[in-house]
C-alpha positions as CSV (number, residue, x, y, z in Angstrom):
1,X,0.0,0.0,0.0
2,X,1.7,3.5,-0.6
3,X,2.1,6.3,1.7
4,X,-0.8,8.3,2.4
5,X,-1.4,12.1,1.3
6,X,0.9,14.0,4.4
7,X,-2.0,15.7,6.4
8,X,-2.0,19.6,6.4
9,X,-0.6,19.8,9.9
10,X,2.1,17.7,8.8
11,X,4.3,20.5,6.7
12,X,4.1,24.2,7.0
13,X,5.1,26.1,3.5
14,X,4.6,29.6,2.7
15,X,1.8,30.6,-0.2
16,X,4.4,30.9,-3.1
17,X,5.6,27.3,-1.9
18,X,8.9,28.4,-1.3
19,X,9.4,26.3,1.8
20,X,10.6,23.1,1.7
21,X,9.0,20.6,3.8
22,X,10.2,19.3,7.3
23,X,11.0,16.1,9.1
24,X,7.0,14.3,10.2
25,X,8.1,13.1,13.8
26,X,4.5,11.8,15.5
27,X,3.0,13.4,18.2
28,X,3.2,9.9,20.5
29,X,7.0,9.7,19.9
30,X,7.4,13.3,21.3
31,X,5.0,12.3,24.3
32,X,2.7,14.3,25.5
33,X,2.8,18.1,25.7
34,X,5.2,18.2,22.7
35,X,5.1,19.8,19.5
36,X,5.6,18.1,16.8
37,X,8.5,20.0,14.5
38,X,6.0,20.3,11.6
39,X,3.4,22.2,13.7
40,X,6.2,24.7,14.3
41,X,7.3,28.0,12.0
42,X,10.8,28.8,11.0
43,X,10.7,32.5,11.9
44,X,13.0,35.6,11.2
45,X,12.8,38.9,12.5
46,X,13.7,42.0,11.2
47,X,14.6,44.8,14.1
48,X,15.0,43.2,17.7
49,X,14.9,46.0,19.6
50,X,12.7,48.5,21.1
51,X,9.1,47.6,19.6
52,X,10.6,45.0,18.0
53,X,12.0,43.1,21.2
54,X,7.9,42.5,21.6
55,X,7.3,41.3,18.5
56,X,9.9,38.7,19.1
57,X,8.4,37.8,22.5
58,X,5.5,37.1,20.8
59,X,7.1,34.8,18.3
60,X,8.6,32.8,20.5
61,X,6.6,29.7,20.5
62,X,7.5,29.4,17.3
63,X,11.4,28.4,16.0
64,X,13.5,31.4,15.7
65,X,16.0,31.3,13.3
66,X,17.6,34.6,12.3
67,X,17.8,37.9,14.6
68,X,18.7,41.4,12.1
69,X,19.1,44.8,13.4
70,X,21.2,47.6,12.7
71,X,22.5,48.2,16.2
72,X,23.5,45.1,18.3
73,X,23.6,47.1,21.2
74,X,19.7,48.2,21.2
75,X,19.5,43.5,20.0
76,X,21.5,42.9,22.9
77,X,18.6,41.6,24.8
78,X,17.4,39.4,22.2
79,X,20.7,37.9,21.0
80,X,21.2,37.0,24.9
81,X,17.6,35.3,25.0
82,X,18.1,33.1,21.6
83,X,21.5,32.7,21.1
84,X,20.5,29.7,18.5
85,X,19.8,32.4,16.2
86,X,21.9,33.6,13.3
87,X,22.8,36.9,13.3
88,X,22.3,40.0,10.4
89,X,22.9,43.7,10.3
90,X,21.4,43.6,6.9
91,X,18.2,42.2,6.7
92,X,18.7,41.8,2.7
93,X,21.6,39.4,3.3
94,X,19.5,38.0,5.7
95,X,16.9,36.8,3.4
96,X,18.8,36.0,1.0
97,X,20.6,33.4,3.1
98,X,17.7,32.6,4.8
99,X,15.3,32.1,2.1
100,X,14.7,28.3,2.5
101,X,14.9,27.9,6.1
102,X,12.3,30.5,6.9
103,X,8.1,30.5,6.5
104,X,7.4,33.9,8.5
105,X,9.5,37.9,9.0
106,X,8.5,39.8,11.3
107,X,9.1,43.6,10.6
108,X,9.8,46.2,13.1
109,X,12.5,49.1,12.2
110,X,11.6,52.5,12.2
111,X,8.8,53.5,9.6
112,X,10.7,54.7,6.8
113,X,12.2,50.9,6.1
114,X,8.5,48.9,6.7
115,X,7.8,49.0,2.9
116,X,11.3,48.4,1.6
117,X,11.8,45.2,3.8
118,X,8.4,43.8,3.4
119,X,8.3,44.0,-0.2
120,X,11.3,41.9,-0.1
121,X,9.9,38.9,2.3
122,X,6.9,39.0,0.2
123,X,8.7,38.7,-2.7
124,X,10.7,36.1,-1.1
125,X,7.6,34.2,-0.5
126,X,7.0,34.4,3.1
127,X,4.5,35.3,5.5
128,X,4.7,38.7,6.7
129,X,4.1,40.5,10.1
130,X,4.3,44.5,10.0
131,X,4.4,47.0,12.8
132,X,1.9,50.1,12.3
133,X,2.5,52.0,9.9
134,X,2.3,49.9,6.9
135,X,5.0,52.3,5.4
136,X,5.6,56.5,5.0
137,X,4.1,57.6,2.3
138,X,1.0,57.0,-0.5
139,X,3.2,55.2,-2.6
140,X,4.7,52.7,-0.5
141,X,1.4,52.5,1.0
142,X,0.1,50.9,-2.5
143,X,3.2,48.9,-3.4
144,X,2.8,47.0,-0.6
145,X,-1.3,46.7,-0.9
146,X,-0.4,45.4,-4.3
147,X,2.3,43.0,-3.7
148,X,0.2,41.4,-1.0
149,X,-2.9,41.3,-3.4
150,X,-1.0,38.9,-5.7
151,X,-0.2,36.8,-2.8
152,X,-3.4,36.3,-0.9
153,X,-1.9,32.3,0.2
154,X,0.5,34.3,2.1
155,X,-0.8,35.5,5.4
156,X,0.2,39.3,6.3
157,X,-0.4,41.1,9.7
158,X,0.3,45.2,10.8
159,X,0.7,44.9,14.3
160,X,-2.3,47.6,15.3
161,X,-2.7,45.8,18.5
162,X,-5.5,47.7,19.7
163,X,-7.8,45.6,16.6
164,X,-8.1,42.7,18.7
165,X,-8.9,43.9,21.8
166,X,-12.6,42.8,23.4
167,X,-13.4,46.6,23.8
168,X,-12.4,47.4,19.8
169,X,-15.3,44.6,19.5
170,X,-17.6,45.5,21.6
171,X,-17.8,48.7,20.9
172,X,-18.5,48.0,16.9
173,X,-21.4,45.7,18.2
174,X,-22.5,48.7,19.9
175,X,-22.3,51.0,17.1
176,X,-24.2,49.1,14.7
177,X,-26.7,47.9,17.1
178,X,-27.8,51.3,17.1
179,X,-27.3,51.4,20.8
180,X,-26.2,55.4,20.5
181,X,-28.2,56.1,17.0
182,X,-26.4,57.3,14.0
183,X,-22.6,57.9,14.4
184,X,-22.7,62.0,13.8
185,X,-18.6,62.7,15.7
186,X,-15.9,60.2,16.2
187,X,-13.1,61.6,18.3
188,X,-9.6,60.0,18.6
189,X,-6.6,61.9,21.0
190,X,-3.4,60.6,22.3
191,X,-0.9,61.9,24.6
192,X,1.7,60.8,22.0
193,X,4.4,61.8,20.7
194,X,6.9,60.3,23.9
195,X,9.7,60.0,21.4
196,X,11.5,62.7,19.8
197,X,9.2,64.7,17.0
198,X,9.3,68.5,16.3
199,X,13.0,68.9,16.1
200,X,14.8,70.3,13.2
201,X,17.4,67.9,11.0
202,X,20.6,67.1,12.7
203,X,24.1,68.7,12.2
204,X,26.7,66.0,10.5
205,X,27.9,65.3,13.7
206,X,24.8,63.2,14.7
207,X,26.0,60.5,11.4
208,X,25.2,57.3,11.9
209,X,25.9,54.5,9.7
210,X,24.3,54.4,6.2
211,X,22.4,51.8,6.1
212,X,20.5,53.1,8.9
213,X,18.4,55.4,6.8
214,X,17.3,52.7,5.1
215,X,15.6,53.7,1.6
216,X,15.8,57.3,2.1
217,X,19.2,59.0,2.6
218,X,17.3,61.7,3.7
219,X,15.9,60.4,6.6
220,X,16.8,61.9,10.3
221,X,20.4,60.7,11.1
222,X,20.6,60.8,15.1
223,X,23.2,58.8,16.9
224,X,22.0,56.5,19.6
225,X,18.5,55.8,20.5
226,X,16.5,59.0,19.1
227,X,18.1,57.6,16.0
228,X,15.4,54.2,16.3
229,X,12.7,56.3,17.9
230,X,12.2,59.2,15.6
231,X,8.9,59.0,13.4
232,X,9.6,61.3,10.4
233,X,6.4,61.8,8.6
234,X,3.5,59.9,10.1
235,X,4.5,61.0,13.7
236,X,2.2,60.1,16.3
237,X,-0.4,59.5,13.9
238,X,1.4,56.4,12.4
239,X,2.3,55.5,15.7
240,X,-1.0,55.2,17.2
241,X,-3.7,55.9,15.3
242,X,-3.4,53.2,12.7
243,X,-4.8,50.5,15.6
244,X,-7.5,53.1,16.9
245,X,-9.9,53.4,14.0
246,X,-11.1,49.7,13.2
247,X,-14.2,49.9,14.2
248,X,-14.5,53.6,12.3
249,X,-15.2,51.6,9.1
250,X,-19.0,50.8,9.4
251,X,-19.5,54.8,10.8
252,X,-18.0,56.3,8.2
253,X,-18.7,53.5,5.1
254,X,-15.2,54.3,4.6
255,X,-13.8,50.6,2.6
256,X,-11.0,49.8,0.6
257,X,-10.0,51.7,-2.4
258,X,-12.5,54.5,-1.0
259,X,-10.9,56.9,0.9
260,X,-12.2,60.0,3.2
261,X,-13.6,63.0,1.3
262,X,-12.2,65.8,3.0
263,X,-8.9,66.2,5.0
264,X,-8.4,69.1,6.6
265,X,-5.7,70.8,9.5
266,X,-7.8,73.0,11.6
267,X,-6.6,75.4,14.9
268,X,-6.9,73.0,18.1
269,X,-9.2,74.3,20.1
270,X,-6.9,74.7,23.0
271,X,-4.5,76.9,23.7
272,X,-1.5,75.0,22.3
273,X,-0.3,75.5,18.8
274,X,2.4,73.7,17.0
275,X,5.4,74.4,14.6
276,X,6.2,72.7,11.0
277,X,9.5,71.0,10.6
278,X,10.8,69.9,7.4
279,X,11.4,66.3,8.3
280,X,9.4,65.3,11.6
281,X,5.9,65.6,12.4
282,X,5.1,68.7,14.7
283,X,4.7,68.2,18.4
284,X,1.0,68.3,18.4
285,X,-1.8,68.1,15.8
286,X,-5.5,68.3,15.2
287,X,-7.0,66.4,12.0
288,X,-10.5,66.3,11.0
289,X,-12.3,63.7,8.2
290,X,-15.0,64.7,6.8
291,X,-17.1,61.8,5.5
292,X,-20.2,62.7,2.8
293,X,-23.4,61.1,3.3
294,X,-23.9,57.7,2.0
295,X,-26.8,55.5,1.3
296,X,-28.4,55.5,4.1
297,X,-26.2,57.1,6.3
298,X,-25.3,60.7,7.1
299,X,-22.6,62.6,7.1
300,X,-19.9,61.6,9.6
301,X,-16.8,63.6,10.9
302,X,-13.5,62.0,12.3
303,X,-11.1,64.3,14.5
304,X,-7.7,63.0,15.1
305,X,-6.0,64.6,18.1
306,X,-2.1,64.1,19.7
307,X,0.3,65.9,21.7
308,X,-1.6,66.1,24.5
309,X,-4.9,68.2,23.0
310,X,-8.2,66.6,23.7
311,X,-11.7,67.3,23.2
312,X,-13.6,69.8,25.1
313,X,-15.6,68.2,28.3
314,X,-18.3,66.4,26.6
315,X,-21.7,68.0,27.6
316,X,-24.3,65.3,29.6
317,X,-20.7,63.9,31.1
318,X,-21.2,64.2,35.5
319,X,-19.6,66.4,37.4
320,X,-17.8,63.2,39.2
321,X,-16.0,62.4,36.3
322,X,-12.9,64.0,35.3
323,X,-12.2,64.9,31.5
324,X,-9.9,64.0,29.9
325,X,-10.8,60.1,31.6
326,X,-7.5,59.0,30.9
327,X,-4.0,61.1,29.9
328,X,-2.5,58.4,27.9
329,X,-5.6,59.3,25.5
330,X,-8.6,58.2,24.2
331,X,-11.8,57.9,22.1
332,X,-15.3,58.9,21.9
333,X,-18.0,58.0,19.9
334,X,-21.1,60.8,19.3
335,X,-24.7,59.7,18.0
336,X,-27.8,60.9,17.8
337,X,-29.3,59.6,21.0
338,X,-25.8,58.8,23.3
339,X,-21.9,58.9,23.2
340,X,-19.5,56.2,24.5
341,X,-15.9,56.3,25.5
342,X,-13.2,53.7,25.2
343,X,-9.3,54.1,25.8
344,X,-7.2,54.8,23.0
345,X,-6.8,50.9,21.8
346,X,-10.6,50.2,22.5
347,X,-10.5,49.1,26.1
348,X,-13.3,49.3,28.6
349,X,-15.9,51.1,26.6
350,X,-19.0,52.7,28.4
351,X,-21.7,55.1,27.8
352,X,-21.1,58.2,29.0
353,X,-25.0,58.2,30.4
354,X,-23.7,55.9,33.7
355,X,-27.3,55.1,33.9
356,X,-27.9,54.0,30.5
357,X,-24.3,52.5,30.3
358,X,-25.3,49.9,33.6
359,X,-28.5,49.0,31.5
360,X,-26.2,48.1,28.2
361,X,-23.9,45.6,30.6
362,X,-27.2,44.0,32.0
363,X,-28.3,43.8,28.7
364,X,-25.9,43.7,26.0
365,X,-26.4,43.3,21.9
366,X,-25.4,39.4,20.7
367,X,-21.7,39.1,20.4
368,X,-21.1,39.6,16.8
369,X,-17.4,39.4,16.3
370,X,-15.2,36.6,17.0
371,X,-13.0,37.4,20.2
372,X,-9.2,37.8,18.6
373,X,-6.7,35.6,20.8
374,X,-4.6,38.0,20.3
375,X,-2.6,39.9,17.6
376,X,0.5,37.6,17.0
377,X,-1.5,34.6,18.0
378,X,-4.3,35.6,15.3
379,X,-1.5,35.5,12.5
380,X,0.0,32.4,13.9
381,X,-3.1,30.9,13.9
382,X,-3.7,31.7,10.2
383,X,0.0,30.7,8.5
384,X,-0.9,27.5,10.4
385,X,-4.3,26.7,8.4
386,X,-6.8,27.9,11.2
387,X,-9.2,31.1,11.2
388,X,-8.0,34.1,9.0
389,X,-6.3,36.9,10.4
390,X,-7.9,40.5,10.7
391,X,-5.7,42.7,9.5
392,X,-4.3,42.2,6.4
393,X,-2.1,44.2,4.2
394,X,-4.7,44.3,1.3
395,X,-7.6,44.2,2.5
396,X,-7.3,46.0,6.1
397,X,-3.9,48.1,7.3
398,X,-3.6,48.8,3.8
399,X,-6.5,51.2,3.4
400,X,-6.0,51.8,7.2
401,X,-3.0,53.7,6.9
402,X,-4.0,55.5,4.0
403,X,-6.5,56.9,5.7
404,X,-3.6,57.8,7.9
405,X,-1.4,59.2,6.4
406,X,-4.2,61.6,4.3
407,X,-4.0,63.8,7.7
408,X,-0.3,62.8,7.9
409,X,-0.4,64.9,4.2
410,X,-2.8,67.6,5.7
411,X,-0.9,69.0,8.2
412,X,2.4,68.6,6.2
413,X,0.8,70.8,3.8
414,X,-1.1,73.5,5.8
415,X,-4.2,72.9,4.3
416,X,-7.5,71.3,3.4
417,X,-7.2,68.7,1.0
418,X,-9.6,66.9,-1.2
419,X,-9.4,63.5,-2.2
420,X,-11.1,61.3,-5.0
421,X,-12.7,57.9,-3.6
422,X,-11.6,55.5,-5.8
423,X,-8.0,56.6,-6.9
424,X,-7.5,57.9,-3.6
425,X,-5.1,61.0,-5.3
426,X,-5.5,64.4,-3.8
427,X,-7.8,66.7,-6.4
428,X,-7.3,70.4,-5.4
429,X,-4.0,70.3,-4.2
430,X,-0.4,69.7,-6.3
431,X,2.0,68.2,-3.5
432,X,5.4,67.2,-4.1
433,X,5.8,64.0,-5.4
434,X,8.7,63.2,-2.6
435,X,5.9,63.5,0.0
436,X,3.7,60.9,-2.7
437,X,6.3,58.4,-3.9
438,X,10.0,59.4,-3.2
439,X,12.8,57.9,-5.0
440,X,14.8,55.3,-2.9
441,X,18.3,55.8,-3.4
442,X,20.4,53.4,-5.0
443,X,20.4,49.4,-3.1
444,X,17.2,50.2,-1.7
445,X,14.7,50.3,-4.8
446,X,11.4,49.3,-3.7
């Protein structure tokens, strides 16, 4: 009799079959508690420091097999806690040694080398994990959203944690229960930036190595850690605001290639103004969407707030409660008949009516969305045949951090813009095409 089919759970191989398959040992010769080999992904991870020291963590279940970043020092941690694992500066000699011993990157440098290194595990064939934001700029934005589109057998993640929280859930069930009536406001603020933003470009004597400023040779060049921590152009937007707005989508009808109508910079409201550097983001901003009508639903503004500036005190909210609720920031939802407020990454949600808010708990809509086990667990889950994955680079963080980096564009330029649904270009203004698609300089061509 000849050998049966191998079972699915028997190999793991990426969607452009790149990855050869590995040794079958049974489960009952492991015992129990073991994992078999085959159940296990070969994993390599791009930036171990910082951010990416977490990422890591949360790959650890799985076999780690290569370790890149720039500055050992910053990987110090991580070199020390897998020592099995080869070693890169360069995460394109990386994969290129590593292409047939790998299934899954991870990818967590500093914004302005997301799109360059993701593009190449794509195109390597592997599965792909992305920190928030999916890239810089529009056109990286839509390389990537286009490579990933002709791989859909490869699982991609952007790690916008705050997605699969319960709260981020529950407070879309809300929402299109009808539990506060049509969505009219959707406020989002953030104590960010805590890294180094607003400053002007460094003097020579900051140089650090090349290769640090990854496809753009114009990119801040700090020496130590500001030099991983700086955000150049999506600032604290990019940073945070990218796993904030998931459940945004249904309110505003805003879906993928559609984008918001209006973007404008308006004066915050308090008494805080901010300053515009060539190369960073400023130290605070205030960014509104403005989303038309649609079918059946009306029109539907978005304000984006960081640096510390909030909302004013919501009125209905009681005098025992403090405003802002939290400093690290937050995010509240306005409707016709009620308001709720969540944290920043969805948690704890409530209406801001505490009566009406202990009647929702007692009674609470039917759970609609599947609970998320967690954001590396959910892509795990899916490179390994089980339950798709939320956030993909196509079809979610894609459109996500468009939407993103519109206000990222807005306050960059000083000025409203308007933008066409379906191309998603900017109509009434001319920006400069480095701000759009900038040329990478030579080695590091997208």
């Amino acid at each position: 009799m000849g050998r049966a089919k191998p079972s699915r759970r028997e190999f793991v191989h990426s969607a452009a079959g790149a990855a050869g398959l590995f040794h079958i040992v049974p489960r009952h010769v492991l015992g129990r508690g073991y994992r078999a080999p085959s159940d296990t992904l070969n994993v390599a991870c791009i930036g171990v420091g910082g951010m990416g020291r977490n990422d890591v963590r949360g790959m650890e279940g799985e076999n780690l097999v290569a370790l890149c970043d720039v500055d050992w020092n910053a990987a110090s941690d991580a070199f020390k806690s897998y020592p099995k694992a080869r070693r890169y500066r360069d995460y394109r000699e990386m994969l290129d040694k590593e292409a047939r011993s790998i299934d899954a990157v991870t990818v967590s440098t500093p914004d302005h080398s997301h799109a360059a290194a993701t593009l190449l595990a794509l195109r390597a064939g592997k599965h792909v994990y992305c920190q928030k934001p999916l890239a810089r700029t529009m056109g990286e934005v839509r390389a990537v959203m286009a490579e990933a589109a002709r791989r859909p057998k490869q699982c991609t993640q952007m790690g916008n944690q705050g997605h699969t929280n319960e709260g981020t859930r529950q407070l879309r069930e809300w929402v299109e229960a009808g539990v506060i009536g049509p969505v009219r406001e959707i406020h989002y603020w953030t104590n960010r930036p805590i890294w180094p933003q607003g400053i002007d470009r460094p003097t020579q004597a900051h140089n650090v190595p090349r290769r640090w400023t990854g496809t753009s040779g114009s990119a801040p060049r700090r020496s130590g850690p500001t030099a991983r921590r700086t955000r150049p152009s999506t600032g604290a937007a990019g940073g945070t605001s990218a796993p904030a707005p998931w459940a945004t989508w249904p309110a505003t009808g805003w879906t993928p290639p559609s984008g918001p109508s209006t973007c404008a910079t308006r004066p915050a409201w308090s008494r805080e103004t901010t300053k515009l550097y060539e190369e960073t983001a400023p130290k605070s901003s205030r960014v509104t969407y403005s989303f038309p009508a649609r079918g059946d639903r009306g029109p539907v503004t978005v304000y984006w707030r960081d640096g510390g500036l909030w909302p004013p005190r919501p009125a209905g909210l009681p005098d025992t409660l403090s405003w802002p609720p939290e400093e690290i920031g937050g995010q509240m939802w306005v409707g016709t008949s009620g308001a709720i407020l969540a944290g920043m990454y969805g948690d704890n949600p409530r209406l801001l009516d505490p009566a009406k808010d202990a009647e929702l708990k007692a009674n609470p809509p039917a759970v609609k969305y599947e609970r998320s086990p967690g954001v590396y667990a959910e892509w795990i889950r899916a490179m390994k045949g089980g339950a798709p994955n939320l956030s993909t680079f196509a079809g979610h963080a894609g459109p996500l951090t468009e939407m993103v980096l519109f206000g990222c564009l807005a306050v960059r330029a000083g000025q409203p813009l308007a933008v066409d649904p379906e191309s998603g270009n900017v109509t009434n203004v001319k920006l400069a095409e480095e701000w759009l698609r900038p040329v990478p300089r030579r080695g590091w061509a997208l």
